[in-house]
Kinemage of the C-alpha trace (Angstrom):
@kinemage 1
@onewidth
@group {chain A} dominant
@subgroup {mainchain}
@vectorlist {calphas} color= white
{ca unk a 1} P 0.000 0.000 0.000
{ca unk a 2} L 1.133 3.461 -0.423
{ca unk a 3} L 2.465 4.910 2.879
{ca unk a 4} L 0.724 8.377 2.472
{ca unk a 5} L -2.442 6.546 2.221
{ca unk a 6} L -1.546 3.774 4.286
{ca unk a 7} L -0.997 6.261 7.153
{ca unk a 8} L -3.595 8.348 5.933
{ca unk a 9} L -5.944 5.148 6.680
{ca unk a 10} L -4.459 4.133 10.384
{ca unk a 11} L -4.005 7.722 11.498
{ca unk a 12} L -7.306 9.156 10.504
{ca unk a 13} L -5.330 12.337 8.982
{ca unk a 14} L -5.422 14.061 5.705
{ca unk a 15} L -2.917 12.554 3.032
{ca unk a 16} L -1.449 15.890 1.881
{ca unk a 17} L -1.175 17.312 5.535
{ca unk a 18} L 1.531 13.972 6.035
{ca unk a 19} L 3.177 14.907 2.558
{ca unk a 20} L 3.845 18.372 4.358
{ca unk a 21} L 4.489 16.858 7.353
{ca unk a 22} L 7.520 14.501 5.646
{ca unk a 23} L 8.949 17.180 3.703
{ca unk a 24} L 9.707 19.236 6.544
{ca unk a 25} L 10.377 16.699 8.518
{ca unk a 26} L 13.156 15.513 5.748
{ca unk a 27} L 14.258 19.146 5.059
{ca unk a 28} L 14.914 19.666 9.196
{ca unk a 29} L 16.517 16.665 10.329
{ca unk a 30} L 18.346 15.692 7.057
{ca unk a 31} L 16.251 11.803 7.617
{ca unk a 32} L 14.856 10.134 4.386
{ca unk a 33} L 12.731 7.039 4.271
{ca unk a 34} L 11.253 7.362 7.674
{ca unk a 35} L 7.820 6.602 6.458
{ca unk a 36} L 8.865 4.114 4.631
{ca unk a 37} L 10.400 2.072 6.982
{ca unk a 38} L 7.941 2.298 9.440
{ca unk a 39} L 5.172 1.022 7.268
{ca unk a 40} L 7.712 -2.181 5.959
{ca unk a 41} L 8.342 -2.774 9.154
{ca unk a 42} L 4.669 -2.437 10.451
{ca unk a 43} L 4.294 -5.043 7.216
{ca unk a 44} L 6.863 -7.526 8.758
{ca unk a 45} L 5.181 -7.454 12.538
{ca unk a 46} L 1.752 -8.197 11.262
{ca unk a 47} L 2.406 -10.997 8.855
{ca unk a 48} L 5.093 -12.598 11.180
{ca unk a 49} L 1.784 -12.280 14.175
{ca unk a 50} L -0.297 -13.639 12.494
{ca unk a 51} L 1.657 -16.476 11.105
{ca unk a 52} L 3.031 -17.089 14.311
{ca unk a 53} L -1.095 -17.165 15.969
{ca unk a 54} L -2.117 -19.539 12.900
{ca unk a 55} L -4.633 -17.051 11.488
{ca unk a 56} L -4.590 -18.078 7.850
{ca unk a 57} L -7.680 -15.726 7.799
{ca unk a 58} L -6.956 -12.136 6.960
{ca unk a 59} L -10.371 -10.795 7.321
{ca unk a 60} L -10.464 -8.158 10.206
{ca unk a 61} L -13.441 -9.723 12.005
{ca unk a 62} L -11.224 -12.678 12.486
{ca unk a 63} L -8.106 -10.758 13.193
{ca unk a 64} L -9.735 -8.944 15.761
{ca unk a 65} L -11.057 -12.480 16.943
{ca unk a 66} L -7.170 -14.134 17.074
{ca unk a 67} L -6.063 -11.349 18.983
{ca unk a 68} L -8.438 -11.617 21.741
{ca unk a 69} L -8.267 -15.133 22.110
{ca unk a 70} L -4.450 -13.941 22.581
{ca unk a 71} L -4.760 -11.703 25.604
{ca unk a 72} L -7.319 -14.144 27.467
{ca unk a 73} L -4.550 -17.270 27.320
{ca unk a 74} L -1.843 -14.447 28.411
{ca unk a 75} L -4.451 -13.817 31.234
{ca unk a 76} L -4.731 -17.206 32.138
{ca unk a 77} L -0.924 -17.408 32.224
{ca unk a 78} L -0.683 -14.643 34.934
{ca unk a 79} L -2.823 -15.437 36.934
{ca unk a 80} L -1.491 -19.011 36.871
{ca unk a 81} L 1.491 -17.559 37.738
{ca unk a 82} L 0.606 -15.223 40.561
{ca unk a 83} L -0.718 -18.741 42.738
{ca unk a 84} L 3.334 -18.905 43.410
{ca unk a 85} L 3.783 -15.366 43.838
{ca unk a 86} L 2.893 -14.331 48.188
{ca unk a 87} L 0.078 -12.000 48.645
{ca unk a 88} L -2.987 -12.337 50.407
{ca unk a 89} L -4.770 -11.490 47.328
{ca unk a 90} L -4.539 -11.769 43.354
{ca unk a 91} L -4.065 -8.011 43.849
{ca unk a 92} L -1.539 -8.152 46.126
{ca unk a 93} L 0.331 -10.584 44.288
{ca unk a 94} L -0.332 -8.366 41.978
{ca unk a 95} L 1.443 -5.459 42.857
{ca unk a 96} L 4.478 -7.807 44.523
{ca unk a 97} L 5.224 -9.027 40.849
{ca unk a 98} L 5.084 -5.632 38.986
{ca unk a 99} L 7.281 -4.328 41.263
{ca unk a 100} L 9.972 -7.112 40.502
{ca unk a 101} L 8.922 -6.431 36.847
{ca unk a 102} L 9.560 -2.985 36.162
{ca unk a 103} L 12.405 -1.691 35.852
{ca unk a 104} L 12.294 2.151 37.428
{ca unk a 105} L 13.998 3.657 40.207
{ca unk a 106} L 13.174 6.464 42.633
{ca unk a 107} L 11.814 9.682 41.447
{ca unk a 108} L 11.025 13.421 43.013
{ca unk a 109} L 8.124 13.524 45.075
{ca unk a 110} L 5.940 15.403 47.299
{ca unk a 111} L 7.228 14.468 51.141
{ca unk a 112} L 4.375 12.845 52.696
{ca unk a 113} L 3.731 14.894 55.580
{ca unk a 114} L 2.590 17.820 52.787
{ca unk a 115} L -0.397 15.471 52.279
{ca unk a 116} L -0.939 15.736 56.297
{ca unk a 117} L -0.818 19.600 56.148
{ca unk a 118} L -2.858 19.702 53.530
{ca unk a 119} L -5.704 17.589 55.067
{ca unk a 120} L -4.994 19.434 58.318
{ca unk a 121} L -5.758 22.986 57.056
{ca unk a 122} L -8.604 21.827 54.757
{ca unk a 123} L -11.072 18.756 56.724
{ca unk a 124} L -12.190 16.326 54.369
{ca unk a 125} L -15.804 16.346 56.221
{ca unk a 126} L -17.438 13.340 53.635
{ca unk a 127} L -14.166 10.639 54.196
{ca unk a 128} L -14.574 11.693 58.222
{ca unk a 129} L -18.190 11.033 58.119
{ca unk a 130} L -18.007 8.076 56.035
{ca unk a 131} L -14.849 6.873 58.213
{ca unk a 132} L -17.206 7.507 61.549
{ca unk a 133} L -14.117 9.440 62.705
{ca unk a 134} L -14.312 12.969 64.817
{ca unk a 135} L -10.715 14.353 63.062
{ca unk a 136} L -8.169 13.784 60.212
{ca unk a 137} L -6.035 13.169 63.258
{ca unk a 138} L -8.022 10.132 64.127
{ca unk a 139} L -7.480 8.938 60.473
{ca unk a 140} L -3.853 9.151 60.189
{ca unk a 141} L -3.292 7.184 62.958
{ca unk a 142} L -4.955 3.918 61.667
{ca unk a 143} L -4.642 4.938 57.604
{ca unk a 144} L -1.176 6.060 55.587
{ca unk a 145} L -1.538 9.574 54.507
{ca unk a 146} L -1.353 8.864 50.939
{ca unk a 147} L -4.172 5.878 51.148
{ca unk a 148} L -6.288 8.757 52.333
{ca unk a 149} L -5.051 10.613 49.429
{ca unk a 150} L -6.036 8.408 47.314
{ca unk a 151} L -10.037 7.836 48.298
{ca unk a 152} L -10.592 11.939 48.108
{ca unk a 153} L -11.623 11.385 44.911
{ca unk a 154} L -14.054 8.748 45.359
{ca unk a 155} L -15.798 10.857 48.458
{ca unk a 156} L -15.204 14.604 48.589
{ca unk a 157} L -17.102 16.664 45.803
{ca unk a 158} L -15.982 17.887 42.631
{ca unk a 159} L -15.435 21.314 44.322
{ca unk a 160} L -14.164 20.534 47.013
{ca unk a 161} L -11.440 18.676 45.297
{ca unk a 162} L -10.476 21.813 42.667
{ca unk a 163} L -10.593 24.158 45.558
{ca unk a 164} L -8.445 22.547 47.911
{ca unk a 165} L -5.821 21.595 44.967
{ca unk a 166} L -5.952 25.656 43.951
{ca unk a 167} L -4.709 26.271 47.351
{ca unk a 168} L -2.575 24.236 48.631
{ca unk a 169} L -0.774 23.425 45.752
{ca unk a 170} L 0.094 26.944 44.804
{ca unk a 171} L 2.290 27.321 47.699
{ca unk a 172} L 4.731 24.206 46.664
{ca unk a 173} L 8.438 24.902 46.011
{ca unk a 174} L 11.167 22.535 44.906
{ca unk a 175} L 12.002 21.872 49.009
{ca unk a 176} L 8.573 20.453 49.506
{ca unk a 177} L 9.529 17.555 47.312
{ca unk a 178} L 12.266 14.270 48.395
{ca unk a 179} L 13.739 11.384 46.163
{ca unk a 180} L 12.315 8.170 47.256
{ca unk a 181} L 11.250 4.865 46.092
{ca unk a 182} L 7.596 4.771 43.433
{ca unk a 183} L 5.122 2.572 45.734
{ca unk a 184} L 2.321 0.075 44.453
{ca unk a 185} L -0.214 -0.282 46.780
{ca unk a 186} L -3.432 -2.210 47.544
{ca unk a 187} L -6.055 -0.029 49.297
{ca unk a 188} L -7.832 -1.965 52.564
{ca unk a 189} L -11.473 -3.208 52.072
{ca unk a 190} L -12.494 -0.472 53.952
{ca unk a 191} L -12.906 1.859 50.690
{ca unk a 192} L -14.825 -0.869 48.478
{ca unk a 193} L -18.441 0.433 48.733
{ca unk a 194} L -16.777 4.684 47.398
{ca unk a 195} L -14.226 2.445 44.989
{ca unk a 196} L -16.886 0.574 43.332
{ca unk a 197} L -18.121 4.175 42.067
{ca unk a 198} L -14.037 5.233 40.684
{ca unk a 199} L -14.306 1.529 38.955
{ca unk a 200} L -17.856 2.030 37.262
{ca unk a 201} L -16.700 5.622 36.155
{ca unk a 202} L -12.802 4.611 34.922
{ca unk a 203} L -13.557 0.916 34.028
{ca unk a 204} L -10.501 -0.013 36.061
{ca unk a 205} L -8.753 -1.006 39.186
{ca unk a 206} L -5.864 1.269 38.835
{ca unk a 207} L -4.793 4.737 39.474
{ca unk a 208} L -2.197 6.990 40.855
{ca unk a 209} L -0.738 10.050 42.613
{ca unk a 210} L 1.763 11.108 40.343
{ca unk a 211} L 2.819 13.635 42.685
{ca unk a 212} L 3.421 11.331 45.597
{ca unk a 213} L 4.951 8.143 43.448
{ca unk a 214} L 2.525 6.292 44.369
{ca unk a 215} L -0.159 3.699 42.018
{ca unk a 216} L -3.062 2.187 44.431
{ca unk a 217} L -5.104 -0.692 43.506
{ca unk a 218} L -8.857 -0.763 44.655
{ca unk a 219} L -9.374 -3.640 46.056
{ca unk a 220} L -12.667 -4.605 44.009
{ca unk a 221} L -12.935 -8.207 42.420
{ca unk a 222} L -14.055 -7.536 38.497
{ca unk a 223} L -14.461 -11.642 36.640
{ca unk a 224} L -14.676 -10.122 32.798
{ca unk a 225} L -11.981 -12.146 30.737
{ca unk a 226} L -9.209 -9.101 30.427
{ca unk a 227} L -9.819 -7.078 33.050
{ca unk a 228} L -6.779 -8.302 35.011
{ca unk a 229} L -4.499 -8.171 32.562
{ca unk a 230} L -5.582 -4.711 31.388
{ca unk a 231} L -5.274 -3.487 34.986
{ca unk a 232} L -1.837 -5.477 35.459
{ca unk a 233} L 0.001 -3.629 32.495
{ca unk a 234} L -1.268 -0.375 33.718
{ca unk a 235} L 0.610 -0.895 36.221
{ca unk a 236} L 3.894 -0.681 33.947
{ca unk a 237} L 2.450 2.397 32.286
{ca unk a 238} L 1.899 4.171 36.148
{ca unk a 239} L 5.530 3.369 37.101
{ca unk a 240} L 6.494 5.251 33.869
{ca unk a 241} L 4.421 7.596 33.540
{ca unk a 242} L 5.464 8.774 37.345
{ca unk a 243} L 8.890 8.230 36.287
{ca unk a 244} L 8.384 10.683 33.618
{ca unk a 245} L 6.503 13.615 35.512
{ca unk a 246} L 9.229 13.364 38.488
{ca unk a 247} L 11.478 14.107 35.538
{ca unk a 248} L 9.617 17.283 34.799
{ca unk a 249} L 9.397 18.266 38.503
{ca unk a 250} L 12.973 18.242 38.536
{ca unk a 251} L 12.747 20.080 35.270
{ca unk a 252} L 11.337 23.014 36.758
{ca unk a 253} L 12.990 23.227 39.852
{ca unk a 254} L 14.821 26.368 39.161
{ca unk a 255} L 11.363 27.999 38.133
{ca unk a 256} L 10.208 30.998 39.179
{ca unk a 257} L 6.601 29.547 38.124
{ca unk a 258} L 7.441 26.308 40.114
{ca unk a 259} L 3.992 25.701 41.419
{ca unk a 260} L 2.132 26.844 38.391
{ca unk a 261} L 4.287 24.251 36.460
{ca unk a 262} L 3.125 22.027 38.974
{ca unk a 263} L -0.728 22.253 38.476
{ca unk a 264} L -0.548 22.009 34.997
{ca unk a 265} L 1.270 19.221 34.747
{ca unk a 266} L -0.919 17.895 37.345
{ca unk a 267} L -4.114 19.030 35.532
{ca unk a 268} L -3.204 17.665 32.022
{ca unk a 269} L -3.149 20.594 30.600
{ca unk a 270} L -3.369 20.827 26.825
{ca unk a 271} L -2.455 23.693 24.477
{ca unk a 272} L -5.532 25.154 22.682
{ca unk a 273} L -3.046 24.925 19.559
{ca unk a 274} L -5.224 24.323 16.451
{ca unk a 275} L -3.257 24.588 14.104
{ca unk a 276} L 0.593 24.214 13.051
{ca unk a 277} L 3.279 24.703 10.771
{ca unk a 278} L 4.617 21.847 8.540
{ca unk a 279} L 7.450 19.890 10.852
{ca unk a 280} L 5.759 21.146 14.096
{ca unk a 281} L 4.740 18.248 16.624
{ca unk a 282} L 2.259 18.938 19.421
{ca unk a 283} L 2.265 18.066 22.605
{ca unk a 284} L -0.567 16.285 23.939
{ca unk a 285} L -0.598 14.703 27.593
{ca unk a 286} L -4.008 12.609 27.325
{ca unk a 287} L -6.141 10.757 24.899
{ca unk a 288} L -7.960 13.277 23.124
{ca unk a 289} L -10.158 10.579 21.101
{ca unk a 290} L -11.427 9.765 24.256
{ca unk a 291} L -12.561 13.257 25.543
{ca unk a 292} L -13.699 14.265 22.282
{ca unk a 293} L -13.019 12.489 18.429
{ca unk a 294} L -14.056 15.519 16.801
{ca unk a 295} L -10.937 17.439 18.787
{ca unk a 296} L -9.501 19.051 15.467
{ca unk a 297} L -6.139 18.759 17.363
{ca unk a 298} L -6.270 15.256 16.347
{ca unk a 299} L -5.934 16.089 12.937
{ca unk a 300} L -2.255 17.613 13.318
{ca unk a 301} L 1.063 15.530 13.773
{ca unk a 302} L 1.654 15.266 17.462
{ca unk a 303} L 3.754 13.370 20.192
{ca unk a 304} L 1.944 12.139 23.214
{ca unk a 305} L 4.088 10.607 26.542
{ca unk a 306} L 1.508 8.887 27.281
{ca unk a 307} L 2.548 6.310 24.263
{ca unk a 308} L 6.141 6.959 25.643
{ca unk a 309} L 5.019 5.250 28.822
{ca unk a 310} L 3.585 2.033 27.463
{ca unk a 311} L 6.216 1.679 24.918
{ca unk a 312} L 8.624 0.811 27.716
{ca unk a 313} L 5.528 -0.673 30.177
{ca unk a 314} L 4.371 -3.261 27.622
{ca unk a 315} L 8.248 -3.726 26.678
{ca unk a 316} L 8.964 -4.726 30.362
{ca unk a 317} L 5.653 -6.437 30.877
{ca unk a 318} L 6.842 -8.878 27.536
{ca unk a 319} L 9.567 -10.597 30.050
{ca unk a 320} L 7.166 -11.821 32.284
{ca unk a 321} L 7.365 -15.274 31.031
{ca unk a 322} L 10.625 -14.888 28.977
{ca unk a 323} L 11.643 -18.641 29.501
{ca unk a 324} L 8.254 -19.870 28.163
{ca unk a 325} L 9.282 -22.040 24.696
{ca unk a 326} L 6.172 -22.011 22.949
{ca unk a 327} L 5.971 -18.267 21.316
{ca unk a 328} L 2.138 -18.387 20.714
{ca unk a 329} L 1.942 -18.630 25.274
{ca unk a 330} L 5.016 -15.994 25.732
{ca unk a 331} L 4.088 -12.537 26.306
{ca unk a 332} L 7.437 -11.420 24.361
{ca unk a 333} L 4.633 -11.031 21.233
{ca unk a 334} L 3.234 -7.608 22.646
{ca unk a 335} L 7.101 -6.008 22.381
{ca unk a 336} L 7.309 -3.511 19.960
{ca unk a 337} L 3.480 -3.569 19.432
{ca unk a 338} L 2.064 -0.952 20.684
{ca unk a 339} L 2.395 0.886 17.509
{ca unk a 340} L 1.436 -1.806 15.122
{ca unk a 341} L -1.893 -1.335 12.705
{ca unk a 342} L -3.292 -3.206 9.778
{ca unk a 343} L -5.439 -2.427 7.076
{ca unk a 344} L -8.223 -5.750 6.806
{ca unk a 345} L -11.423 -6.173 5.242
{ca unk a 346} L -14.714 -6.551 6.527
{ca unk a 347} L -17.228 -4.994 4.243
{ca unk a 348} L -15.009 -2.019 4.243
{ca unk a 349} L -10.993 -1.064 5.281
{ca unk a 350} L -10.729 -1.865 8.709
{ca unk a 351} L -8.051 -0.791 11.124
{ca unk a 352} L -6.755 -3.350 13.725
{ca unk a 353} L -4.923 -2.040 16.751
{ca unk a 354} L -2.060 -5.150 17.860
{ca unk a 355} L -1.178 -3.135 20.914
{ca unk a 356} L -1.954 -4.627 24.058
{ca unk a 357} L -4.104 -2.612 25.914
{ca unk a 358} L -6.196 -1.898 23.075
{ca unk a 359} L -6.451 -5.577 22.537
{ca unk a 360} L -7.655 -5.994 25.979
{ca unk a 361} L -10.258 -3.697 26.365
{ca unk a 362} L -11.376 -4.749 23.249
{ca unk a 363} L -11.942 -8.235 24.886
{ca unk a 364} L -13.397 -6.891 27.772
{ca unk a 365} L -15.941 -4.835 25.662
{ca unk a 366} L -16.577 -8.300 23.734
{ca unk a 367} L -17.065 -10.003 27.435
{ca unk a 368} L -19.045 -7.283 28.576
{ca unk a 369} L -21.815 -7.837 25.870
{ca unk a 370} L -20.600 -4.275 24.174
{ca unk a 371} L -18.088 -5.692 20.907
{ca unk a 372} L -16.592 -1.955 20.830
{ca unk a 373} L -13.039 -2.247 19.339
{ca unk a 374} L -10.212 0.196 20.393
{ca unk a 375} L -7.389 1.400 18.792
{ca unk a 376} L -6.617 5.048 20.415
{ca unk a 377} L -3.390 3.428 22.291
{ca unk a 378} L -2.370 2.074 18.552
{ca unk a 379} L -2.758 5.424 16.791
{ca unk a 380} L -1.114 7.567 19.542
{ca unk a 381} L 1.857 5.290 19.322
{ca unk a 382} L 2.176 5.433 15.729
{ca unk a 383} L 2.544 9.055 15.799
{ca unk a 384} L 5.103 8.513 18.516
{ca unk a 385} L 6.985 5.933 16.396
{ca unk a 386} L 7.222 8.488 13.828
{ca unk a 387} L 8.054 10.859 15.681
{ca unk a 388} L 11.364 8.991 17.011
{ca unk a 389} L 12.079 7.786 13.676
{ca unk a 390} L 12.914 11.429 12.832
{ca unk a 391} L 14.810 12.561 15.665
{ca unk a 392} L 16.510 9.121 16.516
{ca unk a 393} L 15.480 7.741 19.494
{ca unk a 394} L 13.402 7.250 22.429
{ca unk a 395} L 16.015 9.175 25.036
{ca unk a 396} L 15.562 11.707 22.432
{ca unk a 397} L 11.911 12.133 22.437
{ca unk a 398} L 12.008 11.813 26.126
{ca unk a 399} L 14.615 15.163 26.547
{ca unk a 400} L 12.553 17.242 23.965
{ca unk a 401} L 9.159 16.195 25.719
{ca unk a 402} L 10.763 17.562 28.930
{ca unk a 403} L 12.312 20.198 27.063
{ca unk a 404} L 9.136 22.061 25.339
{ca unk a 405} L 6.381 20.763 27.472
{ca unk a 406} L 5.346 24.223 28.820
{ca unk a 407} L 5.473 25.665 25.166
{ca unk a 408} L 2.755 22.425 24.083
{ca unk a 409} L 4.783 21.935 20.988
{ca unk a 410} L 8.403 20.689 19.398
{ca unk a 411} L 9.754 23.040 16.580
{ca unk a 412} L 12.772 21.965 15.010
């Protein structure tokens, strides 16, 4: 296939915008046959997948079908695994075997006892009520400050949330923040009746305080084929994506504008930039197709961490059965994936995501009676891929992410 309308196809962008795009691109960094490699190779990972899965079939219906079938035997095979693993639950295992996983150090972090002043100087009245408890003193002595942290969301209002953020986080300089170790934890069955309501809205177990290194776990017990390993690679993705803010934190540590940096980064802030000059590459911090597909944004060439994060997640979550001999059962497959999409037919052009997490909420849509197909993860990573064909590397994207992230775009 062409790669201007291949990409066209997989991207959902304007032909002649890419043409632009690649010129520039060419003229700037000197680079020729980006494109073209990327689609060969694209070529390469989907026929040797699907050889390798048996799917003689190319129709994207069955594609689709293979793939799914895919992530519920890799399911199977961790929680098989996690029987050996010590834990007093599958989520505590969990979190034991991530940790052993993933390979990231300590980052730049909020010092715990900020979290105490914070809850000191502004009562959250609906966790005390709901906690039966006459002060946030009470609380902290039976709860860690950052477990309480974590619920807020699921109790205290809206409001009460944005105002309490707008003040005390306005006051943070670089001393308020230590180096220490990113934590996965488990929250206590004491928060399943407000967690079931985070689950229901997020359609997952996992979250995080990127500002205190930490990723929690709600402790809530979900049996759709997927689920778990959906919620287990976030996982990965949280330890990098905290990773990746504490870099930016340190970034701005010489900052006037310290805390403002702060709550943007913290908000996900994206630039109302609409429109952009050939060889220009937003910078976009969230999943606009999932806020709004319309977002014209999404029409322009653009680099997105977030894609950053499970490239290396996914890539570290591929060891987790490394010695397994039979390729179809080892996880290694999802390496290198998350940027993968073909072109199949079913009544029409078809694209199929062969990332991992799209492939497994895709299953868990199919389990759940919905049969919505995702591919969001997919396109943001192709962009990505690009993106580091051009300027040579990962590192590289990573230092001119960290570099122009206030400006919300990369001119070269």
């Amino acid at each position: 296939m062409e790669k201007l309308n291949y990409f066209s196809k997989v991207l959902g962008v304007d032909s002649g915008m890419l043409e632009k795009m690649e010129a520039a691109m060419i003229r700037k960094t000197g680079k020729l046959g980006v494109l073209e490699r990327i689609v060969d190779e694209n070529a390469r990972i989907v026929d040797s997948t699907l050889k390798l899965l048996d799917s003689k079939d190319r129709s994207a219906h069955h594609v689709e079908s293979v793939l799914r079938q895919t992530i519920l035997n890799h399911e199977k095979i961790v929680l098989e695994t996690l029987k050996d693993v010590p834990g007093k639950s599958d989520f505590e295992k969990a979190a034991t075997l991530a940790k052993k996983l993933v390979n990231v150090p300590s980052g730049f972090f909020l010092k715990k006892d900020r979290a105490r002043q914070i809850l000191e100087k502004r009562p959250p009245l609906e966790l005390l009520k709901y906690l039966k408890a006459s002060d946030i003193k009470e609380v902290l002595e039976k709860y860690d400050v950052t477990e309480i942290f974590a619920t807020l969301r699921f109790i205290e209002s809206t409001e009460w949330m944005h105002e309490t953020f707008e003040v005390a986080y306005s006051n943070f300089t670089p001393d308020d923040f230590e180096k220490r170790e990113i934590k996965i934890e488990v929250l206590s069955d004491v928060w399943i009746k407000v967690a079931e309501k985070f689950v229901a809205k997020k359609h997952h177990n996992v979250s995080h305080l990127k500002e205190f290194g930490v990723i929690f776990i709600n402790p809530i017990q979900e049996n759709i084929p997927g689920k778990f390993l959906r919620d287990f690679a976030l996982l990965f993705h949280y330890c990098y994506e905290i990773k990746f803010y504490s870099k930016l934190f340190q970034f701005y540590e010489k900052s006037p504008n310290f805390a403002e940096h702060l709550k943007s980064l913290l908000r996900g802030d994206v630039k109302d930039v609409f429109q952009s000059e050939p060889g220009d590459w937003l910078i976009v911090q969230r999943y606009l197709a999932k806020e709004n597909p319309q977002d014209p944004r999404l029409l322009l060439p653009r680099v997105n961490p977030e894609a950053l994060h499970w490239l290396r997640g996914e890539r570290d979550l591929s060891f987790f059965n490394a010695s397994e001999k039979d390729d179809k059962m080892n996880l290694k497959i999802w390496n290198n994936m998350e940027w993968v999409g073909g072109i199949f037919e079913n009544g029409g052009e078809n694209v199929v995501s062969f990332d991992l997490e799209d492939n497994a909420m895709s299953l868990v849509s199919f389990m759940d009676g919905k049969n919505e197909t995702f591919s969001y993860h997919q396109r943001e990573a192709m962009w990505t891929r690009i993106f580091v064909g051009y300027v040579g590397g990962e590192d590289t994207m990573e230092k001119l992410l960290i570099e122009n992230f206030d400006k919300g775009i990369i001119k070269f």
